[in-house]
C-alpha angles and dihedrals in degrees: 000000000000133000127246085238103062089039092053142072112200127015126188159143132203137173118276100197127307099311109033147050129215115200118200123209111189133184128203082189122062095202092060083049096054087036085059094038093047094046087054091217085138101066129127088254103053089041081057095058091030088069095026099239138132105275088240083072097060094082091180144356107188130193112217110202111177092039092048088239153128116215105193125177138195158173117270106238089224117001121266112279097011121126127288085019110127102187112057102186096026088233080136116060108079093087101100082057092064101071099038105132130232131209 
């Protein structure tokens, strides 16, 4: 077993407007991103319980081939800026990502 976060390079998440996050999961090395693809740690589903939100919140999880790469975007559990949300920007979210492991 291995974690996303030594098969990645880069790991991240960012606003995508005011109501959702997108999280990007890239790969200098196109076997770690097969191994992962291949795995299917990266579905709608897990990303669900990942995150711990209903399914319906997870809008895409996209495998990019040619870039080595997974695009996945949500709903924000409460807009940016609004109160009680503590990450502005969502530069911050992608933490739980981080430890997903990898057969």
């Amino acid at each position: 077993m291995a974690r996303l976060a030594e098969l990645a390079n880069e790991i991240s998440s960012k606003n995508a407007g005011n109501f959702f996050l997108t999280f990007d999961v890239v790969f200098d090395d196109p076997e770690a991103y097969r191994r992962v693809k291949q795995a299917k740690v990266l579905t709608p589903e897990r990303v669900a319980s990942i995150f711990r939100m209903p399914l319906e919140d997870v809008l895409h999880v996209v495998e990019f081939d040619q870039g080595h790469a997974f695009k996945i975007a949500v709903r924000r559990a409460r807009p940016s800026g609004s109160i009680g949300e503590t990450d502005v920007f969502g530069a911050q979210q992608y933490a739980p990502l981080l430890d997903v492991e990898v057969p």
